[in-house]
C-alpha positions in Angstrom: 61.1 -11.9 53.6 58.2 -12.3 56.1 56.1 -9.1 55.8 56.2 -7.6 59.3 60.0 -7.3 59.1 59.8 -3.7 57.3 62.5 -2.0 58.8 64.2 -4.7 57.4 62.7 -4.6 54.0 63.2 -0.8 53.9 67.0 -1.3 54.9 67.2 -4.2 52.3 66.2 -1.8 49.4 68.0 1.2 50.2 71.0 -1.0 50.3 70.4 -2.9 47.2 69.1 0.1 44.9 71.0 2.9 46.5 73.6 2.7 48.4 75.4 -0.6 46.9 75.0 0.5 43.0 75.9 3.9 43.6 79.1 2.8 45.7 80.1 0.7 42.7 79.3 3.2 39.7 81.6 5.7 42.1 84.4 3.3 41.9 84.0 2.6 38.6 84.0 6.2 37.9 87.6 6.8 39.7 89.1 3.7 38.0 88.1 5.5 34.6 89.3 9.0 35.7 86.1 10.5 35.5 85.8 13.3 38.3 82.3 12.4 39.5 82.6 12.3 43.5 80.1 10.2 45.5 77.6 12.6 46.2 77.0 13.4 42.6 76.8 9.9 41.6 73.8 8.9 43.6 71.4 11.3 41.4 73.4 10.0 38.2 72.8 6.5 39.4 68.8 7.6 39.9 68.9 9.1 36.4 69.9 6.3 34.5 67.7 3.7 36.4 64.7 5.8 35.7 65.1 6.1 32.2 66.2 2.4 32.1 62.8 1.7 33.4 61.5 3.9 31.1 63.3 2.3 27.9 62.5 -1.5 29.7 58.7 -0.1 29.5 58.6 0.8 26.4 60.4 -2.3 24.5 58.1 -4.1 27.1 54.9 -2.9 26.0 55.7 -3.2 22.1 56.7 -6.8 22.5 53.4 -7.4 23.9 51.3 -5.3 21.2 49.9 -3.0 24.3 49.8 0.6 24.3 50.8 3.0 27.8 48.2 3.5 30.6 48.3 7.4 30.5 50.9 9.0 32.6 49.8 11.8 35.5 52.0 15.2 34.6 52.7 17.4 37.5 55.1 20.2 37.7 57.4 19.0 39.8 60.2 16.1 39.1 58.6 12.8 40.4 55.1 14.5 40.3 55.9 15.2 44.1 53.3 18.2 43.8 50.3 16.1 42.5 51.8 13.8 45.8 51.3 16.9 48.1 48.2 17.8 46.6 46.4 14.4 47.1 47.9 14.4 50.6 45.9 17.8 51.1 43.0 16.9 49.6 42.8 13.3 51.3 42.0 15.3 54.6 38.7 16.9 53.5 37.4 15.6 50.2 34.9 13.3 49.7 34.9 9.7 49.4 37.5 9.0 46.5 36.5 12.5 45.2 40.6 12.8 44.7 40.8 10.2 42.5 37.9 11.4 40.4 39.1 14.7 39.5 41.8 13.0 37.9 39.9 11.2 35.7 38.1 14.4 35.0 41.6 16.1 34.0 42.3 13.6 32.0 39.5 11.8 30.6 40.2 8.5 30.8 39.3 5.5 33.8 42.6 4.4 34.0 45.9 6.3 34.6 49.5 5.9 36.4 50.0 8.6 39.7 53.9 8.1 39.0 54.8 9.2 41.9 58.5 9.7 42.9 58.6 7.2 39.6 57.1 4.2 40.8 54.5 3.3 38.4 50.9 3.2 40.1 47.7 2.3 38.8 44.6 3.8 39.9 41.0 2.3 37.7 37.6 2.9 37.7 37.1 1.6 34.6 35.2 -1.8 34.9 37.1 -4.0 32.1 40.0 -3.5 34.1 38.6 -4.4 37.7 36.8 -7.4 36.1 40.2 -8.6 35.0 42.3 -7.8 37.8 39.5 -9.7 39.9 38.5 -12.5 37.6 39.3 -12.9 33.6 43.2 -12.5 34.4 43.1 -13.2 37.9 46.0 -15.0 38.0 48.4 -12.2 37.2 47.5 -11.1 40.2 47.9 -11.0 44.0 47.7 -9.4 47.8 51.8 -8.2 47.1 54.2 -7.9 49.5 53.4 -4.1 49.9 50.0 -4.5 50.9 50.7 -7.6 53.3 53.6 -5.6 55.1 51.5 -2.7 55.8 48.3 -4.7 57.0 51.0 -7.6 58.7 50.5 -5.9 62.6 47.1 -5.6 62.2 45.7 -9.2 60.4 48.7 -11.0 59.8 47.7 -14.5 58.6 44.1 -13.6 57.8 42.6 -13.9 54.7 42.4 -10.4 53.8 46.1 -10.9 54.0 46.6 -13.5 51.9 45.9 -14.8 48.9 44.5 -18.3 49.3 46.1 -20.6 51.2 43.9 -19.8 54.3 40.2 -19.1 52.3 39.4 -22.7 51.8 39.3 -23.0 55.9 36.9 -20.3 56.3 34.7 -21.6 53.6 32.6 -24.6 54.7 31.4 -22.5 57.9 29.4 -20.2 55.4 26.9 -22.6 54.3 23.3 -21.3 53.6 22.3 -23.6 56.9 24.3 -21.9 58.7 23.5 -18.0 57.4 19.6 -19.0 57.3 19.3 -19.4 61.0 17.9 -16.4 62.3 18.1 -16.6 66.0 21.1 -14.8 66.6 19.7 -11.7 64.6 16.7 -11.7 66.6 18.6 -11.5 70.0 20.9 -8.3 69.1 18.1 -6.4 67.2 15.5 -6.8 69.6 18.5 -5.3 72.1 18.9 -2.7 70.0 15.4 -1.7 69.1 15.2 -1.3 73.0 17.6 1.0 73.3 16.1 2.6 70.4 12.9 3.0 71.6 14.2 4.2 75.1 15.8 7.5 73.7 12.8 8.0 71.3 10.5 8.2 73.9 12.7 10.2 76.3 13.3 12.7 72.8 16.7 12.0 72.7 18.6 11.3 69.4 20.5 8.2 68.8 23.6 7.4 66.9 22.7 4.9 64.4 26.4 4.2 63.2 27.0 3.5 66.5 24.3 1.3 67.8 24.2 -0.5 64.1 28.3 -1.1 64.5 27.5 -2.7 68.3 25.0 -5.0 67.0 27.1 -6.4 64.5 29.8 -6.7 66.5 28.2 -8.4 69.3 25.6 -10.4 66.8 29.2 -11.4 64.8 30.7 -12.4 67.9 28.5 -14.9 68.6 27.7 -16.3 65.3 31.7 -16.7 64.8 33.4 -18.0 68.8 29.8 -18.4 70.4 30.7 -15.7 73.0 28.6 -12.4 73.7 30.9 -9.2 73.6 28.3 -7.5 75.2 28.8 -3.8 73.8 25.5 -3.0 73.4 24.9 -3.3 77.5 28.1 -0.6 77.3 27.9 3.3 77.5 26.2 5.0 74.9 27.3 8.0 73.1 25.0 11.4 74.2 23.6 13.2 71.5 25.7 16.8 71.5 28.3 15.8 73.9 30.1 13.1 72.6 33.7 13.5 71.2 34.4 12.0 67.4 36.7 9.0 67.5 38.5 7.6 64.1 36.0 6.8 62.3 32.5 7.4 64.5 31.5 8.6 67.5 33.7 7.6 70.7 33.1 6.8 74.0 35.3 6.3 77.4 34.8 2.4 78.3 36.2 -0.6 77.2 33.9 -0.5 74.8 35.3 2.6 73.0 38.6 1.5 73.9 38.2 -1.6 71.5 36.0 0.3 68.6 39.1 2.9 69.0 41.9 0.3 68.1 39.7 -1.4 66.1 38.8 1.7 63.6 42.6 3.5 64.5 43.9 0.4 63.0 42.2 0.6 59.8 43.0 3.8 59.4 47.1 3.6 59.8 46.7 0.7 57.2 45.3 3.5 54.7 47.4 5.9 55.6 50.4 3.7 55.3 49.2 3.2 51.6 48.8 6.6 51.1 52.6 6.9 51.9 53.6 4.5 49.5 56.6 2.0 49.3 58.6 4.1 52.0 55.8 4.6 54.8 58.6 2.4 57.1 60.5 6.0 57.1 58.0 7.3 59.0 57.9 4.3 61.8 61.2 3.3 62.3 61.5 3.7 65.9 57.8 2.3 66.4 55.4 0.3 64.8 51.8 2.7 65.0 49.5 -0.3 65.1 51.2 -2.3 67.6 49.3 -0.4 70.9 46.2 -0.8 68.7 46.4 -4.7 68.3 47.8 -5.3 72.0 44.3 -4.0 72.8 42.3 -5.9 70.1 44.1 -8.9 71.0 43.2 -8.4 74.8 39.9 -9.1 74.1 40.4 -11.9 71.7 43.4 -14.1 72.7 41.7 -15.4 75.9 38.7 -16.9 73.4 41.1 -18.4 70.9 43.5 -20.0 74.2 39.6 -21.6 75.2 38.9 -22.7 72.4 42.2 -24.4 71.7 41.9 -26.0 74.9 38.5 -27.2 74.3 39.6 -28.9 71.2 42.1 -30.6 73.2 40.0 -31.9 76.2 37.8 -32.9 72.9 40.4 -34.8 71.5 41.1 -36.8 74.3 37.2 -37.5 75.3 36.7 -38.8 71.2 34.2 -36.5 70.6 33.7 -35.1 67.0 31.1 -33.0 66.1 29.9 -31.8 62.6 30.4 -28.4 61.1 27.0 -27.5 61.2 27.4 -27.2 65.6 30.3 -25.6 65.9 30.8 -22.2 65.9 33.5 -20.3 63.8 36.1 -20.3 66.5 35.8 -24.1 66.9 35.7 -24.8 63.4 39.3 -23.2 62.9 40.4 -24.6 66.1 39.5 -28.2 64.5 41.3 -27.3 61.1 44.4 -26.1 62.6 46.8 -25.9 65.8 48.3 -22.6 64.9 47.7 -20.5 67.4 48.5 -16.9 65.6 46.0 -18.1 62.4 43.2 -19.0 64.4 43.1 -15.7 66.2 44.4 -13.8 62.8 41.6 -15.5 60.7 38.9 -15.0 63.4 40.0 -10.9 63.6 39.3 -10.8 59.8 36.4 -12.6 59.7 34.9 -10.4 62.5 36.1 -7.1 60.7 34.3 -7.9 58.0 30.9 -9.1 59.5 31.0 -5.8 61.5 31.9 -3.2 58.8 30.4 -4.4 56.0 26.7 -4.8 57.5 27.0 -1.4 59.6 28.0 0.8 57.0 25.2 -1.0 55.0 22.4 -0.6 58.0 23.9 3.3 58.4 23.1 4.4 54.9 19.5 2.4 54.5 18.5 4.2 57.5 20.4 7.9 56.5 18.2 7.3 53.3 15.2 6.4 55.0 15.2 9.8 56.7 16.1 12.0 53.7 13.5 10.2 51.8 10.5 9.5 53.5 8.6 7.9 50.6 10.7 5.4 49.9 10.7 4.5 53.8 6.8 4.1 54.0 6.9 2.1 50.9 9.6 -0.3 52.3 7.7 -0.4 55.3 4.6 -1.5 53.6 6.2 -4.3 52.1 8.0 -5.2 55.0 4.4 -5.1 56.8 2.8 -7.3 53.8 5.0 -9.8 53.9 5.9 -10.2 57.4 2.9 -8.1 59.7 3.3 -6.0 62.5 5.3 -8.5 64.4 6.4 -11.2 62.6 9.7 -12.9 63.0 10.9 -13.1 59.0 12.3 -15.4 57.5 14.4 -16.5 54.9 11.3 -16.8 52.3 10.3 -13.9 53.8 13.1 -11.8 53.3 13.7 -13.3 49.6 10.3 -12.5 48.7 10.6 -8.6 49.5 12.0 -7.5 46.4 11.8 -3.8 47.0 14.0 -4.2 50.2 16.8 -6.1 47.9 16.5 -3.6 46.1 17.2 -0.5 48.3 20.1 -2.3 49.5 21.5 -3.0 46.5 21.4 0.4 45.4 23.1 1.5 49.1 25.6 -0.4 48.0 25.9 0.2 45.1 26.3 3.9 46.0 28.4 3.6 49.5 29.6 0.0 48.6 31.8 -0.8 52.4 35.0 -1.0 50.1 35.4 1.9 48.4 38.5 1.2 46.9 41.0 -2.1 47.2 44.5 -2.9 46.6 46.2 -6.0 43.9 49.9 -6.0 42.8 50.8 -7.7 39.4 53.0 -10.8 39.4 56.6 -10.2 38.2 55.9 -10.9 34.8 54.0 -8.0 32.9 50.6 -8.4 31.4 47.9 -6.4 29.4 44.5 -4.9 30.2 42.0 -5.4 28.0 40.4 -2.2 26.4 38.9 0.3 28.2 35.2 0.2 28.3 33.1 2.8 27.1 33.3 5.9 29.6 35.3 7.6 27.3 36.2 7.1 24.0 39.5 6.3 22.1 41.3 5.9 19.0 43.6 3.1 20.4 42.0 -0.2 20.3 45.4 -1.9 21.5 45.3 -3.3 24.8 47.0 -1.3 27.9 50.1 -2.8 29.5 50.4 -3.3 33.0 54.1 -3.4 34.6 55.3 -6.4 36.5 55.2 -5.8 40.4 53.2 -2.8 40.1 50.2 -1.6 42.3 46.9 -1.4 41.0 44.5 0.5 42.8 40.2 -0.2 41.5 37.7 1.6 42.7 34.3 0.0 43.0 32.7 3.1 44.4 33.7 5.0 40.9 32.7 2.5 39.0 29.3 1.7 40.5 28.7 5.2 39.8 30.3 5.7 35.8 27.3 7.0 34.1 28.5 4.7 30.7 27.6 1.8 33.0 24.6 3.0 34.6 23.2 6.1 32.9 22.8 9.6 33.3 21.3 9.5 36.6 24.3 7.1 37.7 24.5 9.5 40.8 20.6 9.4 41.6 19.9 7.1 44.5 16.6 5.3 42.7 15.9 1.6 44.5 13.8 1.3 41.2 16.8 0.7 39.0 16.8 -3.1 40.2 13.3 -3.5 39.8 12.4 -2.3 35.9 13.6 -5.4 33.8 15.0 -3.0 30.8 17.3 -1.2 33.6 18.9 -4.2 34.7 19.0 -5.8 31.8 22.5 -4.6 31.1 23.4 -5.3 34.5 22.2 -9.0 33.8 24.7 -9.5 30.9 27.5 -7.6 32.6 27.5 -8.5 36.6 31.4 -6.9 36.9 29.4 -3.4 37.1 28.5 -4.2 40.7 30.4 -5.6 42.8 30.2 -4.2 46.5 31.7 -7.9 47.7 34.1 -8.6 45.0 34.1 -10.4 42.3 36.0 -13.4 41.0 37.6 -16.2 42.9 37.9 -13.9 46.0 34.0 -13.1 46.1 33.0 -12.6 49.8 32.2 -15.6 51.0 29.9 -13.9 54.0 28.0 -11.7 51.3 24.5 -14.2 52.4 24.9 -13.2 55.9 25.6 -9.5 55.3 22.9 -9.6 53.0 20.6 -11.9 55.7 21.5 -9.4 58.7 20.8 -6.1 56.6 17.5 -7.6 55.9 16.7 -8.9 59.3 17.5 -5.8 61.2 15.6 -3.6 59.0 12.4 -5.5 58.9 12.5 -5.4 62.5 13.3 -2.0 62.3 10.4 -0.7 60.4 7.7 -3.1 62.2 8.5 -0.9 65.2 9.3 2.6 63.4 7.3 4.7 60.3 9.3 8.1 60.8 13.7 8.7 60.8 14.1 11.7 60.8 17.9 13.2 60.8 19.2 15.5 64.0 22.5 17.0 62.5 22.8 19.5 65.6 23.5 16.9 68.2 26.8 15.3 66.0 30.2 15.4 67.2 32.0 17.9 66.7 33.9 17.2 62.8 31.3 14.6 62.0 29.8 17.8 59.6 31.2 17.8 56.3 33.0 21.1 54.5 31.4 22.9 52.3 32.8 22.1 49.3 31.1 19.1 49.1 27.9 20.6 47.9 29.6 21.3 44.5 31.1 18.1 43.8 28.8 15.3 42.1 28.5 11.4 42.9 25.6 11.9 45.7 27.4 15.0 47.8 24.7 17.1 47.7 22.6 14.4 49.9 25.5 13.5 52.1 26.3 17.7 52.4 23.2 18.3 54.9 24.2 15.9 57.3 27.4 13.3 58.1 27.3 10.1 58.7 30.6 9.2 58.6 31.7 6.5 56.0 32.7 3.2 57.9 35.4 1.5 55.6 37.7 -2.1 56.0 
């Protein structure tokens, strides 16, 4: 069944596991005499499926030699309480901080939610993420869940897919074609304008913001050759600006985009918070179809040029290489689909804006909350490249303290959190659990057929077994000293803000080559950041309770800036 048919799907499974079975084990009930009426046999009909899945499991699980992933116990049949308590907490805790205090309860990296049971697996235990994204990546895949609930929003794109569309992005992300610089230097030297224009007039600037416009508009050109010109748009105003989804907002088409654009995302994570039935709650309207109508006003006129310029091409015998053809071209050559070009072109310029804002965002919130690692960043940046240099790609491979301090950024705010795999139909085993905590059971865990599996790099990039007691600490020095990384050497799984596996990000160069870029330019005009948390939108200042929690809270809990996710 095609994934955006989910009123479909949802009417499809009631039928099949509800309402047929239960109208059969009724009838079969009256032809025995048994006085069961059909109300009564629907929760009889539940019963015994549960504990045939239950008894399936376990004959399951011995057959393979594997032992249980460790079962979450609420109070309440289906653990619908621990449900209602994550729902709660999801609304003011910190980044994945709900997840966490389950592994604290339980002591252990990996564990089943069973919700309304339906087995799903949450990990932030490395062994298993390296599996599910590389040693036993074939037992894995995107699932039908997560494409139906991302299906409105990126349809055909590679984030929803598995790989039957990846080998046409590929070949456009060639180090020849991340190396080249110019388009970096256009859209930071915009920004750095309108940078330096509210520093001198003492206003404060929103650096999520400004950082998430230059990507976007750098992105935009790099992939369909056009100019979305949002950094020529309204600004937000320090201390009067509204929050939107995910940042601050602002009323132009501008903000009108970023709105969809981040609203979007964040139906696509809610829907996953929901779970297998979130189609309950949308059955009379799909949530992210206003949201794409207006992402796809700005894109579907680029992708109809394009297409057309391919034809007039075509018929004129011109063919031109890879290397001079931008993005938009380069899919408009490889296909005539009309829905994939513009599905795989949103994706691709999703992930060059996210991933290298949130990354800019937190060098520069760290550069303000400690100043001695910005002058020492700055002095290298200054060594290497002078007061005014344009850098370069030697340049920017040379500076090994800047590599650094964004590795560790991402290594603590990596721009995926969390991600999403579903097994294949046929169970399979997880190796052991690494060494976060320790256990008696050296069997193998098993891992149900068709079952969601939820990692969590963020947790993992900061499991004090993998990186020490100070696993919280944000310390650039940890890549630098050849005995701290030396574990990190032998074991590259422990890091992996842009995947891992046959699915590695293929743009990682360029995020890493933009990052770089931007902040050398950055700090040839600027030696002070300083933080101005009483001009922030209104919501953008987090509770409270985030001082007491570990993992980094107590340096995010004196100011927000919030945490841009895809």
């Amino acid at each position: 069944m095609k994934p955006g048919c989910y009123r479909v799907r949802l009417l499809r499974d009631i039928s099949l596991s509800l309402v047929l079975p239960c109208a059969c084990l009724w009838l079969a009930l009256r032809v025995l005499a048994i006085p069961l009426g059909p109300i009564l046999s629907i929760p009889a009909y539940l019963a015994f499926l549960i504990i045939w899945a239950a008894v399936k499991g376990v004959l399951t699980a011995q057959q393979l030699g594997a032992q249980p992933i460790r079962r979450v116990v609420g109070k309440w049949p289906g653990n619908i309480d621990v449900l209602l308590r994550m729902m709660k907490a999801f609304k003011t805790s910190y980044v994945l901080d709900v997840y966490l205090q389950l592994f604290e309860e339980y002591q252990c990296t990996t564990l089943n939610t069973r919700i309304l049971w339906l087995d799903t697996i949450i990990t932030m235990d490395q062994q298993h993420s390296k599996f599910v994204l590389s040693t036993g990546f074939g037992h894995f895949w995107r699932g039908n869940s997560q494409k139906e609930r991302m299906e409105t929003f990126l349809g055909q794109g590679i984030f929803n897919r598995d790989d039957e569309h990846r080998s046409v992005a590929r070949p456009f992300f060639a180090r020849d074609r991340i190396s080249d610089f110019d388009i970096f230097e256009k859209y930071t030297r915009r920004t750095l304008k309108l940078v330096s224009s509210l520093s001198h007039s003492n206003q404060a600037c929103d650096a999520q913001d400004l950082f998430s416009r230059l990507t976007l508009d750098a992105a935009s050109e790099f992939l369909f050759g056009t100019d979305l010109e949002t950094l020529g748009g309204r600004l937000p105003v320090a201390g009067k600006t509204a929050m939107g989804p995910k940042g601050s907002a602002t009323d132009d088409s501008w903000g009108a985009f970023a709105q969809a654009f981040e609203m979007a995302q964040q139906i696509v994570t809610d829907r996953g918070r929901i779970g297998h039935m979130w189609p309950l709650f949308e059955l009379f309207k799909d949530k992210n179809e206003d949201n794409v109508n207006v992402i796809r006003t700005w894109l579907d006129p680029l992708v109809r040029r394009a297409v057309e310029d391919k034809r007039t091409a075509q018929k004129a015998g011109i063919e031109s290489p890879v290397a001079d053809k931008t993005f938009l071209q380069h899919l408009a050559d490889s296909t005539d689909d009309y829905v994939l070009i513009r599905d795989q072109l949103l994706s691709v310029l999703l992930a060059s804006r996210d991933t290298t804002a949130c990354l800019l965002t937190f060098v520069t919130y760290f550069m303000a909350i400690y100043p001695d690692m910005a002058r020492k960043l700055r002095a290298e940046v200054l060594s290497h490249c002078g007061p005014h240099g344009a850098p370069t790609y030697e340049n920017i491979r040379d500076m090994k303290y800047m590599r650094a301090v964004i590795n560790e950024v991402l290594r603590l705010f990596p721009p995926v959190p969390l991600n999403v795999r579903e097994s294949r139909a046929e169970a399979c085993t997880l190796p052991p659990s690494d060494a976060s905590y320790t256990s008696d059971d050296p069997r193998p865990f098993y891992m149900p057929g068709s079952t969601i599996i939820i990692y969590l790099p963020l947790l993992m990039q900061r499991n004090p077994a993998l990186w020490g007691p100070d696993a919280d600490v944000f310390d650039p020095e940890r890549w630098l000293h050849p005995d701290r990384i030396s574990k990190f050497v032998s074991n590259p799984t422990m890091y992996a803000p842009f995947s891992a596996g046959p699915r590695i990000c293929i743009g990682q160069n360029y995020a890493y080559n933009e990052a770089s870029y931007v902040l050398v330019r950055l700090l040839q005009e600027f030696d002070t950041f300083t933080l101005a948390p009483e001009v922030q939108p209104a919501g953008s200042i987090p509770p409270a309770e985030w001082k007491s929690r570990k993992g980094g809270r107590r340096l995010v809990s004196e100011t927000l800036m919030p945490f841009p996710s895809v």
